[in-house]
N, C-alpha and C positions, 0 to 999 in steps of 0.2 A: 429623306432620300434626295438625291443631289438630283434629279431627271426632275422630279416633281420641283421643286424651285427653280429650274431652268425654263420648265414647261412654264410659271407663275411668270416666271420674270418676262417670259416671254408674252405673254397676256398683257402685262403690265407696262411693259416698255414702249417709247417712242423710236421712232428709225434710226433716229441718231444718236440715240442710246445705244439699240443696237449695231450699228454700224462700228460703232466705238468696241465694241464687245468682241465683234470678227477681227475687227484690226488688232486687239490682242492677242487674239488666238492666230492670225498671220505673224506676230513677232514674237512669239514663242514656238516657232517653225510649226505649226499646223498649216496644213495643204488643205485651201479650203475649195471646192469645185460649184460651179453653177446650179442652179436647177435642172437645167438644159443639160449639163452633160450627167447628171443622176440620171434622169428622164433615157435619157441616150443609150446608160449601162444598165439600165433593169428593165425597160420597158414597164418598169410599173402601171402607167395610165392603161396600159394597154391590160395588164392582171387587173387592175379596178376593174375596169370597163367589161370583162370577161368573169366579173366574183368570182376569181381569185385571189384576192388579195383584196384588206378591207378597205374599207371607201373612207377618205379624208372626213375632216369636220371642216368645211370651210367657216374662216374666222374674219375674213374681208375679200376684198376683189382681188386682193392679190396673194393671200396669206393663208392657209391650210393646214394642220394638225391633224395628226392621228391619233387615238386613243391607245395609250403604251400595252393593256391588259390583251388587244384586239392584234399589235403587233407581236407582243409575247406568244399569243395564242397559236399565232400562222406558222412563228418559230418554230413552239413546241411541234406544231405537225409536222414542219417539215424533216424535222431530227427520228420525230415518229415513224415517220415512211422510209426514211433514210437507213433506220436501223430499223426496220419492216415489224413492228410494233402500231398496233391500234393508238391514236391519239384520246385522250381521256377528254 
């Protein structure tokens, strides 16, 4: 699965590996956005901090990962409620 060797690479990688890695993805036209302005349009910290939404794995002082199974899951409810169906 291409997420799970992203998620690795990421593990694995140095900054300027990945720095190298964004600037491809900026010259293959992907529009890459901040932390700050994610932060900005979801209010995420604000759904952590309220469990709503599940809590990062902090992986250093600056660097955070979520568990993909824990994001799938929030998904599936939300599509759950949405179409007013109990989430499994």
């Amino acid at each position: 699965m291409q997420s799970d060797a992203l998620t690795e690479a990421l593990f694995m990688t140095t900054d300027s590996v990945l720095l190298q890695e964004l600037a491809k993805l900026k010259l293959q036209g992907e529009r890459l956005i901040s932390r700050r302005k994610v932060e900005q349009r979801t209010g995420i910290w604000r759904r952590v901090a309220a469990g709503q939404f599940p809590r990062p794995v902090p992986f250093s002082a600056n660097k955070s990962f979520w568990i993909e199974r824990e994001i799938d899951a929030y998904i599936t409810a939300l599509i759950a409620k949405r179409d007013g169906e109990v989430a499994a």
